[in-house]
N, CA, C and O of each residue as an XYZ file, in Angstrom:
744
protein
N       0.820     -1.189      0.000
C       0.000      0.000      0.000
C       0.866      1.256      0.000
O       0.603      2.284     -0.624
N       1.916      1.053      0.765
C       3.050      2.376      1.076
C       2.917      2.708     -0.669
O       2.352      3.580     -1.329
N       3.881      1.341     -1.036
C       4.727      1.318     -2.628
C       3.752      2.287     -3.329
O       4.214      3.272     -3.905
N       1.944      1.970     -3.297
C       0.988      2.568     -3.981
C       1.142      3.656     -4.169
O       1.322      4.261     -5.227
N       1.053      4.176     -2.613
C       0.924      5.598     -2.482
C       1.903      6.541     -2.875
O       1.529      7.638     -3.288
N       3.011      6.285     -2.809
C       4.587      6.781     -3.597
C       4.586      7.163     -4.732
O       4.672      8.294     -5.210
N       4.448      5.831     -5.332
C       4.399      5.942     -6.971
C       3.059      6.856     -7.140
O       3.223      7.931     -7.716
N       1.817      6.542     -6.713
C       0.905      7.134     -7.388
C       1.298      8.917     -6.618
O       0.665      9.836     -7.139
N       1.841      9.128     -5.981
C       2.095     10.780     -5.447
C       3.248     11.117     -6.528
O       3.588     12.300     -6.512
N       3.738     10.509     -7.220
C       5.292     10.734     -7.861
C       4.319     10.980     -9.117
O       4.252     12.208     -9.069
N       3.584     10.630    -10.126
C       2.752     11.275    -10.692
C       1.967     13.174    -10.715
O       1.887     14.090    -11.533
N       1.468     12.869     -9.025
C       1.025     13.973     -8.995
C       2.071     15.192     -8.776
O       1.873     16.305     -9.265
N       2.998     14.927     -8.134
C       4.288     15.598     -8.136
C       4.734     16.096     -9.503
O       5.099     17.250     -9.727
N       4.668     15.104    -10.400
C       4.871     15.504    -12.052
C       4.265     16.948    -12.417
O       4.853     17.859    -13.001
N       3.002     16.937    -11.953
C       1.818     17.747    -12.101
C       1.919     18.993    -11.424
O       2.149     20.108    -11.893
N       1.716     18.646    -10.273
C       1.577     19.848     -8.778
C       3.107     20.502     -8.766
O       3.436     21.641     -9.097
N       3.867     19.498     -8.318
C       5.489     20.032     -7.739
C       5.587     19.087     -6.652
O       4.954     18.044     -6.487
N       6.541     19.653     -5.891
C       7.103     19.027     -4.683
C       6.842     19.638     -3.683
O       6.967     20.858     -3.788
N       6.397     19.109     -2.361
C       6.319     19.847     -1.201
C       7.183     19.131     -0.175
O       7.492     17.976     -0.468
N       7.692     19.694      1.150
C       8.320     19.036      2.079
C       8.917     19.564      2.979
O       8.783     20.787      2.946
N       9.595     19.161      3.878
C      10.448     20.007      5.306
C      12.097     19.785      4.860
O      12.527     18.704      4.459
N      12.706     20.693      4.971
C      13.872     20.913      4.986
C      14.410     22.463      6.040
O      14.407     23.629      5.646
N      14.774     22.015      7.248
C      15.614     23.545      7.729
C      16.391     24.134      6.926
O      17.186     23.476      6.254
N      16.326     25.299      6.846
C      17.386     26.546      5.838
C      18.609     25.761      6.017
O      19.109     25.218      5.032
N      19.227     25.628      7.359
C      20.552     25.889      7.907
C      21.152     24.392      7.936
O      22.260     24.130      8.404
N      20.044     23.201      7.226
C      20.472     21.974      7.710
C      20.759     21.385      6.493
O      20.474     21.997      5.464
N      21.413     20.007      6.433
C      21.778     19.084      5.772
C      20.317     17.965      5.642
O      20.457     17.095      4.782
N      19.624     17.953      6.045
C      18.346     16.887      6.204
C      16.986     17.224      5.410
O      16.584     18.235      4.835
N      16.503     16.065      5.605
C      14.954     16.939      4.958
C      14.051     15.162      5.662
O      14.225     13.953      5.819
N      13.120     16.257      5.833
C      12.195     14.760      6.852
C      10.940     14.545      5.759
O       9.922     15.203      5.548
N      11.422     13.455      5.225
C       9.839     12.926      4.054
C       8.502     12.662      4.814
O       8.173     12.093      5.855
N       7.636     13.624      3.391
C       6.352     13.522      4.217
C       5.773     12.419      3.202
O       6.444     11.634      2.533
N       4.187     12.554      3.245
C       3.460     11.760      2.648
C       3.292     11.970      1.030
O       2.844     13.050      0.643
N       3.566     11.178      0.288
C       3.385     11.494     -1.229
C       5.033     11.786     -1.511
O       5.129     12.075     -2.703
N       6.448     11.820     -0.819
C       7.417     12.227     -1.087
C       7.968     11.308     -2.015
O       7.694     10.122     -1.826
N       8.732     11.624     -3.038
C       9.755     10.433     -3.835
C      11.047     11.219     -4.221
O      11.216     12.353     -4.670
N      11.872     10.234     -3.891
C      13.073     10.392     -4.040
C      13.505     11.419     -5.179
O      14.071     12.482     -4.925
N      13.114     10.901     -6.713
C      12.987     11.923     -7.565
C      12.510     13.313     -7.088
O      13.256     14.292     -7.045
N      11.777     13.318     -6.889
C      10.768     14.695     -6.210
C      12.009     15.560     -5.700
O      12.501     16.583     -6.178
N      12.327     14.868     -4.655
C      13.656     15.595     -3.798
C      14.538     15.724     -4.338
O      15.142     16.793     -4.413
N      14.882     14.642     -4.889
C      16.474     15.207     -6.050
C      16.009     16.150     -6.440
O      16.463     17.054     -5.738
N      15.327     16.564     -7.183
C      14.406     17.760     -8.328
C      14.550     18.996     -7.436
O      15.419     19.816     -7.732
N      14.054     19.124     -6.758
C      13.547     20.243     -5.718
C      15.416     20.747     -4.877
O      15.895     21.854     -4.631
N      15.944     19.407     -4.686
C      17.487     20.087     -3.677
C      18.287     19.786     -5.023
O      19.127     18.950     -4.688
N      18.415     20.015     -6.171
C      19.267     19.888     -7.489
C      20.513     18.688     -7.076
O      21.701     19.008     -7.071
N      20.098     17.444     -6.777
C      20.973     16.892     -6.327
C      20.384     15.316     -6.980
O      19.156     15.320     -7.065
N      21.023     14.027     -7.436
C      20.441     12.669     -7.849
C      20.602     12.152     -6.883
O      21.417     12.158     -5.960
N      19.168     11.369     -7.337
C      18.909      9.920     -6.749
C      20.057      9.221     -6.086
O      20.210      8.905     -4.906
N      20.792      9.064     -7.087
C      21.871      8.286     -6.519
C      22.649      9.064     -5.494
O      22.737      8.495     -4.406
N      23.142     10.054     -5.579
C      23.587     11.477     -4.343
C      22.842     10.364     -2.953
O      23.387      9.573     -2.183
N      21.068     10.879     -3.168
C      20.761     10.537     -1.620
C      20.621      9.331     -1.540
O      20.348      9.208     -0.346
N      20.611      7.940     -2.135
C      20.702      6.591     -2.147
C      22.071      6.568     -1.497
O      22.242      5.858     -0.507
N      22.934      7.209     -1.932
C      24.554      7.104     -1.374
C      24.331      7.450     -0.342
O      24.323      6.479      0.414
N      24.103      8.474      0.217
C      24.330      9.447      1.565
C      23.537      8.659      2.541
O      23.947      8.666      3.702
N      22.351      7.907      2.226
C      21.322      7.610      3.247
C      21.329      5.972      3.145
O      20.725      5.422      4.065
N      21.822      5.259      2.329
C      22.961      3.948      2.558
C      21.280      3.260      2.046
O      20.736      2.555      2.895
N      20.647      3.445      0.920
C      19.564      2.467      0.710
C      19.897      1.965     -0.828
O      20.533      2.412     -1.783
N      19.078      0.738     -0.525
C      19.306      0.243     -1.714
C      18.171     -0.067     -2.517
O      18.397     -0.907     -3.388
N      17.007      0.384     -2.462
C      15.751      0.711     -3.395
C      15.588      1.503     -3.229
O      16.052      2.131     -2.276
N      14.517      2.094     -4.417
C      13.793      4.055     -3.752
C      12.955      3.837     -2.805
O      12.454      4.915     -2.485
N      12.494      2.874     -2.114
C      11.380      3.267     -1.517
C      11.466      4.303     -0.147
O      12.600      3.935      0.159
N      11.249      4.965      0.545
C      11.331      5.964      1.282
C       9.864      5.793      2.258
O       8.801      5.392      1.784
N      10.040      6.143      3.543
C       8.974      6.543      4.621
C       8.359      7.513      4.984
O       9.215      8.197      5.547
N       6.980      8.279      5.058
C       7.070      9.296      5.991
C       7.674      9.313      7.335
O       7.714      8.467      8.228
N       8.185     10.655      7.217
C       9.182     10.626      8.452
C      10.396     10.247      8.898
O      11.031     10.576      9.900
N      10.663      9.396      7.877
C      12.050      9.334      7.356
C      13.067     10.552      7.408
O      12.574     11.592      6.972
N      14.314     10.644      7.825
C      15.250     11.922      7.827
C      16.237     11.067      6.697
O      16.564      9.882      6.630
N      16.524     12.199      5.898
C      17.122     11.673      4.621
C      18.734     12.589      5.077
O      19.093     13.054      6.159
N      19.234     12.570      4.082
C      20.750     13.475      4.403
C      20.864     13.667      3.057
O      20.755     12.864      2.130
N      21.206     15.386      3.080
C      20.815     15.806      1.824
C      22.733     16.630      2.091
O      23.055     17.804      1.911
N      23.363     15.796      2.418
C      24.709     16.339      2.281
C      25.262     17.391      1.316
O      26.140     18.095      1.815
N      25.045     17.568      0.451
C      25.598     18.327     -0.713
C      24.877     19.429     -1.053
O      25.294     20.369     -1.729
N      23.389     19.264     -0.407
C      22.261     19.912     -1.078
C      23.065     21.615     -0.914
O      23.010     22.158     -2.017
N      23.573     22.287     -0.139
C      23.445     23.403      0.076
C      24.446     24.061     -1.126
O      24.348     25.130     -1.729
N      25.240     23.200     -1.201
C      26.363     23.632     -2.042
C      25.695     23.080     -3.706
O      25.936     23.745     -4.714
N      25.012     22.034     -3.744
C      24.770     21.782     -5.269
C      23.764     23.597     -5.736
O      23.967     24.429     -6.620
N      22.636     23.499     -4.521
C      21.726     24.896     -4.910
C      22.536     25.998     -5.317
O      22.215     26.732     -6.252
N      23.623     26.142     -4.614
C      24.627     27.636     -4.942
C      25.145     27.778     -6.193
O      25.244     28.844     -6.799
N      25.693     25.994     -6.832
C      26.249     25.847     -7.842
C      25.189     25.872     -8.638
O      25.317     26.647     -9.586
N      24.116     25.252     -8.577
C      22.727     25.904     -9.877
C      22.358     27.118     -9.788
O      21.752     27.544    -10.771
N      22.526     27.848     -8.902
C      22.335     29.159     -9.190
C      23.307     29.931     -9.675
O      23.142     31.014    -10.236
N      24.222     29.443     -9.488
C      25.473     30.424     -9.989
C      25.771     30.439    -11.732
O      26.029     31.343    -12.526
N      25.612     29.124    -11.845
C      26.282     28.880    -13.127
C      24.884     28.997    -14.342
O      23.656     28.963    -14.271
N      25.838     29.136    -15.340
C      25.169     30.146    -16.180
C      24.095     28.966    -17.189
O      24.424     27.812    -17.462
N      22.750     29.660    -17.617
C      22.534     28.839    -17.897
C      22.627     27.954    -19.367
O      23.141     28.290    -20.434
N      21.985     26.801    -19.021
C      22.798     25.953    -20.623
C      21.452     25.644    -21.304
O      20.453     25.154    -20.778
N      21.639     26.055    -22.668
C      20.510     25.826    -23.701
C      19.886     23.960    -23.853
O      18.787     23.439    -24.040
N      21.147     23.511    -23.670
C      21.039     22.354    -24.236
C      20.219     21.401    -22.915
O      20.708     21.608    -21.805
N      18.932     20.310    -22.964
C      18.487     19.932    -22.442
C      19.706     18.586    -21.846
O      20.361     17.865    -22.599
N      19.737     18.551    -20.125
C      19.852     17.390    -19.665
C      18.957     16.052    -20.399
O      17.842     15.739    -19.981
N      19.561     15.417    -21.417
C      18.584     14.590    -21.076
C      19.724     13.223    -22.369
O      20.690     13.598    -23.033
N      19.294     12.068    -22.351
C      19.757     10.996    -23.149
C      18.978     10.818    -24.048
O      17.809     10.743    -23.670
N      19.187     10.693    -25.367
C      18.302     10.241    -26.481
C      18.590      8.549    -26.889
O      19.667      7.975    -27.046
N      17.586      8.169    -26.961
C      17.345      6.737    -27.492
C      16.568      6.210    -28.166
O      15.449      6.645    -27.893
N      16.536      5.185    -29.238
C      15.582      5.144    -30.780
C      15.493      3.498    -30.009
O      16.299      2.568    -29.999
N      13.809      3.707    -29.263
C      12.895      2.665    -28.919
C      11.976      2.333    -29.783
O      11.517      3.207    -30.518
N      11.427      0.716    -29.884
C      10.064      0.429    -30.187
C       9.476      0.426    -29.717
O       9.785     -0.330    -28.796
N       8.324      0.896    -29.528
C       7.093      1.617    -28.626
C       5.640      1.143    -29.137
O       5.126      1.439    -30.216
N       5.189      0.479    -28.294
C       4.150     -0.012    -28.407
C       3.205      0.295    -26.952
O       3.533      1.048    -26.035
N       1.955     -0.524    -27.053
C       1.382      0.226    -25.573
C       0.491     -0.929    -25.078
O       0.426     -1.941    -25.776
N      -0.305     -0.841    -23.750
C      -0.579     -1.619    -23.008
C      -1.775     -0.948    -22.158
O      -1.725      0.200    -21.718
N      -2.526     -1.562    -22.044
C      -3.716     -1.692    -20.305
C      -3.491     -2.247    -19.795
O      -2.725     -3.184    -20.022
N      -4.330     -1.842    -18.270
C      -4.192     -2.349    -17.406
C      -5.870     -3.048    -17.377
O      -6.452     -2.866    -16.308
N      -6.239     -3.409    -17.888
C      -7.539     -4.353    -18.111
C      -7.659     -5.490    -18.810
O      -8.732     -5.856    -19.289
N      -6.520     -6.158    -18.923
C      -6.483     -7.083    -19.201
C      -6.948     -8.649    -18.352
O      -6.436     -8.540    -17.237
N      -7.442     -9.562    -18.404
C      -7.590    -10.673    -17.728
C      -6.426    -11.010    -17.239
O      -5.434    -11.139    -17.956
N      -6.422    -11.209    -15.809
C      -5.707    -11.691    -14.887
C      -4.480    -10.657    -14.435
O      -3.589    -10.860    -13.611
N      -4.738     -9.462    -15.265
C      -3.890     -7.882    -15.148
C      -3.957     -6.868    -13.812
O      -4.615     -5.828    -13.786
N      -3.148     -7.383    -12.718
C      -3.517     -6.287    -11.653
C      -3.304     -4.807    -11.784
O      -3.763     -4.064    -10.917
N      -2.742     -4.403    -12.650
C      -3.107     -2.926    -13.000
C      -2.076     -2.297    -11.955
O      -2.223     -1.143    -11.553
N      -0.883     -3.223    -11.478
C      -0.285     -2.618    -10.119
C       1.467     -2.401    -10.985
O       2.127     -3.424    -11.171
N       1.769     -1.675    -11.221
C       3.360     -1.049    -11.835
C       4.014     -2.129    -11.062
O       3.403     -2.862    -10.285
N       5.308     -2.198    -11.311
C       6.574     -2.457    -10.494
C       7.098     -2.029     -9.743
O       7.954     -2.573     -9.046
N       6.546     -0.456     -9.668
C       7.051      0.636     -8.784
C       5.766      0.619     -7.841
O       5.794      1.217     -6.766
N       4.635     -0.084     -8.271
C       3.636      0.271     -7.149
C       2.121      1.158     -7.582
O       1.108      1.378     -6.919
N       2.475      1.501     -8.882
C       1.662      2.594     -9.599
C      -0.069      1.772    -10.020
O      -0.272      1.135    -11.054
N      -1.133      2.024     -8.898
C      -2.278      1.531     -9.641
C      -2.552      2.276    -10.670
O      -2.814      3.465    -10.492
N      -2.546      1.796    -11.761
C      -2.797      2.145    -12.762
C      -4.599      2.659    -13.211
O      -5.061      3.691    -13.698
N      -5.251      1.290    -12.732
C      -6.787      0.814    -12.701
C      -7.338      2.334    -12.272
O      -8.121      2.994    -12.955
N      -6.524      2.913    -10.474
C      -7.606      3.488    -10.192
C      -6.869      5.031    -10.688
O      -7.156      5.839     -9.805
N      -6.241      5.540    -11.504
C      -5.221      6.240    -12.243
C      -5.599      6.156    -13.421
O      -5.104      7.208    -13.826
N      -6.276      5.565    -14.619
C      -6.412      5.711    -15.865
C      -5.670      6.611    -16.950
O      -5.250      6.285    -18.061
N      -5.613      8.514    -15.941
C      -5.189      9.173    -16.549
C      -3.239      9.156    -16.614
O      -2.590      9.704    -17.505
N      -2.769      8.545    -15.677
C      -1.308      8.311    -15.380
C      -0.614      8.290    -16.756
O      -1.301      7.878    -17.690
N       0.387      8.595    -16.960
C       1.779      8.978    -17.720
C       2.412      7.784    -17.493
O       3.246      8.129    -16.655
N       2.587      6.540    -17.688
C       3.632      5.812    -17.143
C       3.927      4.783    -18.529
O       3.290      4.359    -19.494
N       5.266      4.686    -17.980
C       6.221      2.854    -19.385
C       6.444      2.565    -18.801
O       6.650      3.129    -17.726
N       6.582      1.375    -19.090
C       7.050     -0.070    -19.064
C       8.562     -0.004    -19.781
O       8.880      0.619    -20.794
N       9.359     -0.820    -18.953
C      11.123     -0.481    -19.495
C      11.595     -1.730    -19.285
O      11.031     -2.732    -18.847
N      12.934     -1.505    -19.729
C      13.723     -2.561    -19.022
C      14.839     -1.623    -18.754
O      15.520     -0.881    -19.461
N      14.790     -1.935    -17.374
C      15.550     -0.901    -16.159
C      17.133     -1.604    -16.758
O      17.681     -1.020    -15.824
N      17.498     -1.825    -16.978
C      18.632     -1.955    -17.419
C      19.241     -1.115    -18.167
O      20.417     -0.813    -17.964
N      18.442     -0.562    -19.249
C      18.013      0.537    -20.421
C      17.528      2.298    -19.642
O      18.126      3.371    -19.719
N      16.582      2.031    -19.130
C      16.051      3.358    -18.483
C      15.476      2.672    -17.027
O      14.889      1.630    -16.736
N      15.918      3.705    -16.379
C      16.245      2.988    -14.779
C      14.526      3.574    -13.882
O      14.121      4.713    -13.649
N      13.917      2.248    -13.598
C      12.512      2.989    -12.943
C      12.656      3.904    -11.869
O      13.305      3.919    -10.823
N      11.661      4.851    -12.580
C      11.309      6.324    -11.585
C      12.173      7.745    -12.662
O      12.159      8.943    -12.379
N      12.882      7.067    -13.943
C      13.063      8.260    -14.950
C      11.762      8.637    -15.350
O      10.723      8.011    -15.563
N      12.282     10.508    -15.424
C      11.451     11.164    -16.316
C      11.615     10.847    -18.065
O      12.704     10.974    -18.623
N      10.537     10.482    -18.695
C      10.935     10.280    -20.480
C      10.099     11.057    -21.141
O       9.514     11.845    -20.398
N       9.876     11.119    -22.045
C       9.598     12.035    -23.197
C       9.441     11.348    -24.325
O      10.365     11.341    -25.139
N       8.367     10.717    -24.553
C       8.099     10.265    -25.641
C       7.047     10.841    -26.741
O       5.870     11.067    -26.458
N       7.650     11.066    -28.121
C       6.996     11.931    -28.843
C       5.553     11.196    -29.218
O       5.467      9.991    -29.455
N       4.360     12.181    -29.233
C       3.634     11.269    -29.486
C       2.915     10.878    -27.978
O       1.773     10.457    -28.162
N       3.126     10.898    -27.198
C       2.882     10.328    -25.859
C       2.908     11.634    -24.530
O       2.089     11.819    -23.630
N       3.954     12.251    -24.796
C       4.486     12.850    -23.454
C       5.089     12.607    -22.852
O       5.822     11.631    -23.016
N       5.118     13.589    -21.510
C       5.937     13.137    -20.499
C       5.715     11.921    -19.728
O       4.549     11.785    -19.359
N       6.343     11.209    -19.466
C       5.463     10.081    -18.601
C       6.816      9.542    -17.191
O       7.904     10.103    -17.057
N       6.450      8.685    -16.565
C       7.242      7.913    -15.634
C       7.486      6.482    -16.273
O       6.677      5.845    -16.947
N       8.955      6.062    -15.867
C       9.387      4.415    -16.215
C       8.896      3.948    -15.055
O       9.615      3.974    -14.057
N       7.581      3.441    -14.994
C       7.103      3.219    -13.412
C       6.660      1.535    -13.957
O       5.884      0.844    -13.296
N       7.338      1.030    -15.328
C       6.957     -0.796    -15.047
C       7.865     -1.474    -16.089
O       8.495     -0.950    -17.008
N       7.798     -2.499    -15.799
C       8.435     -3.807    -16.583
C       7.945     -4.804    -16.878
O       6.954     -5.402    -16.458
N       8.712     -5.016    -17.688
C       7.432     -6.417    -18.835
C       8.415     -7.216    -18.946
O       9.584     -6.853    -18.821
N       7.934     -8.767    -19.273
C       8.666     -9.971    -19.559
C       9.013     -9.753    -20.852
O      10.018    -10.321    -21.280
N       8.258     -8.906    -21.694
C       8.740     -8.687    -23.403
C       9.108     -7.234    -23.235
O       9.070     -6.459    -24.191
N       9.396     -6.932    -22.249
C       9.772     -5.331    -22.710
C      11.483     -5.199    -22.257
O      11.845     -4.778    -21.158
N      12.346     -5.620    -23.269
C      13.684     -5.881    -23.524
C      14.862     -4.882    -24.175
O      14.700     -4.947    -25.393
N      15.706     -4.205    -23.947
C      16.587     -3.935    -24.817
C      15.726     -2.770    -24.455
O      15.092     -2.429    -23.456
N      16.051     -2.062    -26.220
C      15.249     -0.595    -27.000
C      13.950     -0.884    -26.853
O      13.446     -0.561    -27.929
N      12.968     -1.375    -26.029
C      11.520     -1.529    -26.307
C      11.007     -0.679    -24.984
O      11.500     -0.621    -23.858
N       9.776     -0.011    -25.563
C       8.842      1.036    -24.307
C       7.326     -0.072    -24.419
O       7.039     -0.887    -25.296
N       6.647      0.273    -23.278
C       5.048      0.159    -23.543
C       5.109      1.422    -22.844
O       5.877      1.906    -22.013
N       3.707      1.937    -23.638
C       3.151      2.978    -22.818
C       1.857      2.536    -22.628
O       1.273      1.821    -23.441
N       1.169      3.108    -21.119
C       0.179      2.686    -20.489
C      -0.937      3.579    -21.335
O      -0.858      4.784    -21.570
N      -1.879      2.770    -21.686
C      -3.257      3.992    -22.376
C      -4.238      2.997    -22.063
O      -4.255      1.801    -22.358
N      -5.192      3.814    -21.303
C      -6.605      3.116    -20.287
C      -7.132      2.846    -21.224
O      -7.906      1.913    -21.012
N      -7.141      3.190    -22.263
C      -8.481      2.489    -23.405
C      -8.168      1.593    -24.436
O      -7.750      1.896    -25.553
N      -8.398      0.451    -23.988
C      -8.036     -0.830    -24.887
C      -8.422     -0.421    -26.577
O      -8.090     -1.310    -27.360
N      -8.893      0.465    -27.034
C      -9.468      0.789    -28.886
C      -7.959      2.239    -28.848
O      -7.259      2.445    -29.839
N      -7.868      2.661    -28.123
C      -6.535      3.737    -28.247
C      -5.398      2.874    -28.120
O      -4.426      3.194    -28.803
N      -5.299      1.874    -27.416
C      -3.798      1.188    -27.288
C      -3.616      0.446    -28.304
O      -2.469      0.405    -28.749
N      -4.633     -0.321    -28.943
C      -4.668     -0.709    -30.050
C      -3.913      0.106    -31.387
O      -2.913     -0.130    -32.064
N      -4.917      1.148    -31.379
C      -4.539      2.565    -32.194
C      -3.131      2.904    -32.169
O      -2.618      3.350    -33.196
N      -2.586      2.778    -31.333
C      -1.291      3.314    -31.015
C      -0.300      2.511    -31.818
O       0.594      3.036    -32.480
N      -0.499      1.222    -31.729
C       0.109      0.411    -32.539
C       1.557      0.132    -32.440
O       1.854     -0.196    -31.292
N       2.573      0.152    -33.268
C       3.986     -0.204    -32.688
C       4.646      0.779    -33.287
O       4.330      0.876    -34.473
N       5.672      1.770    -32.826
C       6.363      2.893    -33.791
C       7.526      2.534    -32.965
O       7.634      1.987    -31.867
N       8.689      3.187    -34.149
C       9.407      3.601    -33.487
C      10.563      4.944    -33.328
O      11.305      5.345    -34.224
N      10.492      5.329    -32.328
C      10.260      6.769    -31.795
C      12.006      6.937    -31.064
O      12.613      5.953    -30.640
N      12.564      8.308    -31.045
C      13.330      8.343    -30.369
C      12.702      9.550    -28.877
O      12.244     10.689    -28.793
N      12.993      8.611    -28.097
C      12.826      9.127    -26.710
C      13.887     10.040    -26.047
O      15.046      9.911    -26.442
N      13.637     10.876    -25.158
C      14.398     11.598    -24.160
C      14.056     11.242    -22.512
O      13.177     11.579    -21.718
N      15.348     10.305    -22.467
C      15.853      9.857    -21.141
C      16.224     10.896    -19.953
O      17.441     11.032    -19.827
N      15.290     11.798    -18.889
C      15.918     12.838    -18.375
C      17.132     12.557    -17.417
O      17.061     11.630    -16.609
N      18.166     13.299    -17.500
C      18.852     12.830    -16.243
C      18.865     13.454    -14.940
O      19.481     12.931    -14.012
């Protein structure tokens, strides 16, 4: 249920923004409800991997109330503000086959890998990856699609291959198989 609530707040975060506690003067930040790791990287200009390192975990999943250690954070903010800015987008390009998927399928729990109900979400942004390729909880950019979350994995979704999630079994159909070059954010 936690996993649910994460993933499905890491969506709305997409949307809304980020909210949370951090003292001015401190190194920490205490996760509230709906927090994801991404979220926080985003918000203290610092990666995933930064606070996975600093806070010694080895999945994203995160607690309310959790005290994270945002070691670097004060000095990464100074260095994004300082430095000048760059035209060129952070991000990785990659030439996927892209095809798409429901979550209404027979015997289909509609539940991500990351936790993402999909079922009670319809409108959700999310692919299917192989984290090997694009690591779950990236932001992507797929033309044609949008922004979405790598919030699942498939037994056929290998190598260069995306699904994207579309609630309506006559649109996923529609969608059919292309292939598209994506933007991997970093």
């Amino acid at each position: 249920m936690k996993k649910i609530s994460i993933y499905v707040s890491m969506i709305m975060m997409l949307t809304f923004g980020v909210s949370g506690v951090a003292s001015a003067g401190s190194n920490t930040y205490q996760v509230k409800q709906g927090d994801t790791l991404w979220g926080i990287s985003k918000k203290y200009h610092i990666s995933v991997g930064q606070i996975k390192s600093w806070n010694k975990l080895s999945s994203d999943r995160i607690k309310p109330k959790q005290i994270l250690k945002l070691s670097a954070a004060k000095t990464a903010v100074k260095k994004a503000q300082s430095a000048p800015k760059v035209k060129a987008a952070s991000y990785k390009e990659i030439t996927v086959t892209a095809t798409a998927y429901t979550a209404s399928c027979r015997g289909c729990s509609g539940i991500t890998a990351t936790g993402l109900n999909l079922k009670k979400n319809p409108n959700a942004k999310a692919i299917s990856v192989d984290p090997r390729i694009i690591p779950l909880g990236s932001k992507v950019y797929v033309p044609g699609y949008g922004y979405a979350v790598a919030a699942d994995k498939g037994s056929a979704v290998k190598g260069n291959k995306i699904d994207v999630f579309i609630s309506s079994k006559s649109k996923a159909i529609q969608w059919g198989r292309k292939t598209v070059k994506i933007k991997v954010m970093k």
